[in-house]
C-alpha positions in Angstrom: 82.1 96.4 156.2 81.1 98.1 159.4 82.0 96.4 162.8 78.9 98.3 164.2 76.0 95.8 165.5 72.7 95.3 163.6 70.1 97.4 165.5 68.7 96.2 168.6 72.2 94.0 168.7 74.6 94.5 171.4 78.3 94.3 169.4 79.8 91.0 170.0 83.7 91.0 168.5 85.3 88.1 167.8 89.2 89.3 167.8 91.8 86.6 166.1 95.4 86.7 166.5 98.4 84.6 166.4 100.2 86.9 168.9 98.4 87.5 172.8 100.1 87.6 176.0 99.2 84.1 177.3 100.3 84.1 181.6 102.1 80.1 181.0 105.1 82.5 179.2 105.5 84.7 182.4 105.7 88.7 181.0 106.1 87.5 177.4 106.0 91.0 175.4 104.6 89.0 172.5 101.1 90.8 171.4 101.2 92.7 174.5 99.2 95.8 172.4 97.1 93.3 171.1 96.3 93.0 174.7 95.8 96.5 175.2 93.7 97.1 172.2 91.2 94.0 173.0 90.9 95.5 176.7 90.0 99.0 175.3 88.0 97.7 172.8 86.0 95.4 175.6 85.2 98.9 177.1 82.5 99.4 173.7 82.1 96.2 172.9 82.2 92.4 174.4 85.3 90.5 173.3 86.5 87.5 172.8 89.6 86.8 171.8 90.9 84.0 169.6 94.8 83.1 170.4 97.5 80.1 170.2 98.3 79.1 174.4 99.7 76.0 175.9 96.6 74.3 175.4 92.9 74.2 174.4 91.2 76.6 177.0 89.2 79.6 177.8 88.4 82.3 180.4 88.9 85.5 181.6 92.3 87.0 181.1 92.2 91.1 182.2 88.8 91.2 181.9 88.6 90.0 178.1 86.9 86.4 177.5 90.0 84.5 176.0 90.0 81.1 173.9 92.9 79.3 173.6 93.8 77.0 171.1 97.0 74.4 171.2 99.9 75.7 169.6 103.7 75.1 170.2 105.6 77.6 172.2 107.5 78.5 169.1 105.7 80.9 167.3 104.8 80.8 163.4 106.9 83.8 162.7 109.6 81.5 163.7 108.7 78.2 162.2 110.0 77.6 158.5 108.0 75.7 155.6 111.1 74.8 154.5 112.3 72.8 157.3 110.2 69.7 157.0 110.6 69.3 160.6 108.8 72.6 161.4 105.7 70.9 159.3 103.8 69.2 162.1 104.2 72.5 164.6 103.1 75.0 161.5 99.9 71.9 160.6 99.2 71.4 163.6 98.8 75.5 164.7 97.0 76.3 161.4 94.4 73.5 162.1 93.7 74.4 165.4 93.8 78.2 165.1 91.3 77.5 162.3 88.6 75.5 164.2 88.8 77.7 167.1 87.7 80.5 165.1 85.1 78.5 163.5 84.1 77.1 166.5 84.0 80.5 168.4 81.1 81.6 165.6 79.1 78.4 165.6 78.7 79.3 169.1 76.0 82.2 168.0 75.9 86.0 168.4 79.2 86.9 167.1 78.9 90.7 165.2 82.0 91.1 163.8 85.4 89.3 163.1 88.8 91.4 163.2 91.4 89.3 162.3 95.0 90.7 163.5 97.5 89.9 160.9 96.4 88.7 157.1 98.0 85.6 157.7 96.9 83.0 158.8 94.3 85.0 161.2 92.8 86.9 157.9 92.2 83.3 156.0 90.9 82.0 159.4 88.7 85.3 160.1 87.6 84.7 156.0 86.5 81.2 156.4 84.3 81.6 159.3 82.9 84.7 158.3 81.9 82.9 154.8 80.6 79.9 157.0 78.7 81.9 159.6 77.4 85.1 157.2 79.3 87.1 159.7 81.3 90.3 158.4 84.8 90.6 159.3 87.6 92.6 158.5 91.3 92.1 158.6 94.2 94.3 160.0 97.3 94.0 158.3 100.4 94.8 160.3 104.2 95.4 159.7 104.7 91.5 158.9 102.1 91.8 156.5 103.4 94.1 154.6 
């Protein structure tokens, strides 16, 4: 599908990720080229960003409109299913990562959604996209893989 706007349509980009720079870490290198890419990318297009932060919030972070959702500091990559203790952090992250990016396109005029890793961003970017009739696409990097 093509990210390009229908005519007359200024491109609005709805970017999902699990890993952004969020400021509350100090100079976490964590999704610090995801950083890069959604600046450059605001440069054609406007952005929003989608990531996991200290808690529910948005604004703008280097110029790029950023919505946080509540996850714990501890990232996914981290977490495993198999420790039932781990349950409520991964829950609790894939619900809330989920209904921000639903949320985000109920809010009108998104164009596109580019979800940054297949999982759980891609299933996120999916569901939305099948709930709004928005096309998105999903880039699968070296954890993918």
């Amino acid at each position: 599908m093509s990210a390009a706007a229908p005519p007359g349509r200024a491109a609005r980009i709805l970017l999902v990720t699990t890993s952004y720079p969020d400021g509350d870490e100090g100079a976490a290198a964590a999704g610090s080229f995801v950083r890069d890419f959604a600046r450059a990318l605001a440069l054609r297009a406007a952005v929003t960003v989608v990531a996991p932060g200290a808690a529910d919030r948005s604004g703008l972070e280097d110029g790029v409109r950023v919505r946080r959702f509540r996850a714990p500091r501890r990232p996914l990559s981290l977490l495993s299913p198999a420790n039932p203790a781990h349950w409520p952090a991964i829950l609790g992250t894939l619900h809330a990562g989920g209904r921000a990016v639903t949320e985000s396109c109920a809010e009108g005029g998104i164009t596109h959604i580019l979800a940054l890793w297949a999982l759980p961003s891609g299933a996120w970017a999916r569901r939305a996209a099948r709930r709004h009739g928005v096309p998105y696409s999903i880039w699968a990097l070296g954890s993918d893989i």
